[in-house]
C-alpha angles and dihedrals in degrees: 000000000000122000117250118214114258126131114296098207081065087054097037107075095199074235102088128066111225126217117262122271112242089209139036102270120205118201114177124175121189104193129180122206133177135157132181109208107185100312107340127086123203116190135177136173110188126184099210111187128188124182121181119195114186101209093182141014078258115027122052121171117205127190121204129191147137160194118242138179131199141176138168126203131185126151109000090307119108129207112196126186117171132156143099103311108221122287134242127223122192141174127189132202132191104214096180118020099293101323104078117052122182104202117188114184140183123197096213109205094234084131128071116271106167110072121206129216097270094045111059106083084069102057099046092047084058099044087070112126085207101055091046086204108193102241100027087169140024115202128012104174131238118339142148139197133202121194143161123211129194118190111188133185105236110182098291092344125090105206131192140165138182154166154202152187128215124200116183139181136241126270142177105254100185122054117246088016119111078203097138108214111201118186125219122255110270111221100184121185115190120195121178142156138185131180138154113279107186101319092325137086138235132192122182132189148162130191121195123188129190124193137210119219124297118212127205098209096304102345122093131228133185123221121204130250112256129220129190126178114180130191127193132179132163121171129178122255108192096307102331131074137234116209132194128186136183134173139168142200127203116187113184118219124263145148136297129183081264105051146279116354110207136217123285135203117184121175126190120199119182142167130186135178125226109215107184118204123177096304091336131098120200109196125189110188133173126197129203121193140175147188142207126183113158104301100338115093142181154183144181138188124215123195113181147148123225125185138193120222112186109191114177108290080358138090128183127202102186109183150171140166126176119226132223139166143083142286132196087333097309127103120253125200139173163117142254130201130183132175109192115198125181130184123196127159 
């Protein structure tokens, strides 16, 4: 069965330790997004690249990073940010054969973190959960994370959990302010399972993250929990694959500078269709997403085609889906654009 195309991040449950690569392997994105909601436009490109170098049988080491521009425009006004975003910094250990991985990780402040007064529309525009832009924040100053993760085979079902804790610094996020922004603590536990179900195949998972308490200089701030379930099933037809997706996100209320941040749901249902011809996949997908927070609500529609291009050492992911949908009462449109690109010897 061959893989479709759809995200990874929405496959690979964070739960289970992969085997090491034998080769340097090079994956790059380039992604385009942009949406108009009433009259304001929000657009981003962003050059994401990843590199992972196994070292050992048992220890690998991959940096990520990228280059990312933004700008919003309403009105006539325009709101820019572009630059290199942070990057991250991670080395994995196998502890016992493939089932227990140690991870440490840095978040290195290559990325902006202080946003100046101009600049601000943008990146709030970005930090929005609904719009899942692909860089919402650029820099988010020094951090590191240490977890441990066990992946176990129980009867059909391949199990794993996990989990992690992230400590990060302090950082000016306003240019020209001394205001000293330090984040909470982040605890994470993953849980996930797959297994075949007929001919086809199911993966489950669910990510929870806690937070400490966040200070704006003195004052205090509080950050809500954060809950994600994901589904995934695809399953052959002939020789072909149907593949469904759903997540969602749960963020609990809590409290900004500004007052009380309510409670978010956000649910993500997709579908795609794998066509295989000859080395090629042609793969027509739709999307359907929606939001609750308090009284506001939202969705939005993606219709979209992905393909995969493999070329010798290469292979090309070349994608692009439309939105539509609503917000709040007022009409959102868009379009989203991707270009995957993966290199292994």
């Amino acid at each position: 069965m061959r893989r479709l195309l759809m995200p990874a991040a929405l496959l690979a449950l964070g739960t289970f330790p992969a085997r090491a690569q034998d080769a340097t392997t090079f994956r790059a994105g380039p992604s385009f997004v942009s949406y108009k909601v009433g009259d304001a436009t929000t657009s981003q490109m962003v050059l994401p690249m990843v590199v992972a170098i196994p070292v050992s049988s048992r220890f690998s080491i991959d940096i990520a990073t990228a280059f990312a521009s933004t700008q919003f425009s309403q009105g006539g006004g325009t709101s820019s940010i572009s630059g290199l975003t942070d990057t991250q910094l991670r080395a994995n250990y196998a502890l016992n054969g493939d089932n227990l991985v140690l991870t440490l990780g840095f978040n290195i402040p290559t990325g902006k973190a202080a946003v100046s007064s101009d600049q601000v529309l943008a990146a709030q525009a970005i930090g929005i959960d609904f719009f899942t832009f692909p860089v919402p924040a650029y820099g988010t100053g020094l951090a590191g994370t240490v977890g441990l993760a066990y992946a176990a085979q129980a009867g059909d079902w391949e199990v794993g959990a996990g989990g992690s804790f992230r400590k990060a610094t302090s950082f000016e996020p306003a240019s020209g302010s001394t205001v000293q922004y330090t984040p909470g603590d982040e605890y994470r536990l993953r849980f996930g399972a797959a297994r075949a179900v007929g001919e086809g195949r199911l993966s489950l998972g669910v990510i929870f993250s806690a937070f400490g308490t966040p200070k704006y200089d003195t004052t205090t701030i509080s950050t809500g929990a954060r809950a994600i379930v994901q589904a995934v099933y695809s399953h052959p037809i002939g020789s072909n694959e149907i593949f469904v997706t759903l997540w969602n996100l749960y963020t609990g209320s809590g409290r900004l500078l500004a007052g009380p941040a309510e409670a978010s749901n956000i649910t993500n249902i997709g579908v795609a269709y794998g066509i295989h011809q000859g080395n090629l996949t042609w793969e027509p997908n739709v999307e359907g997403r929606f939001i609750s927070q308090g009284s506001a609500t939202g969705n939005l529609v993606f219709p979209g085609l992905r393909v995969r291009i493999p070329a010798a050492n290469w292979t090309i992911y070349p994608g692009a889906s439309a939105a539509f949908g609503s917000v709040v009462g007022q009409s959102v449109s868009g379009v989203r654009a991707t270009l995957g690109i993966q290199y292994v010897p």
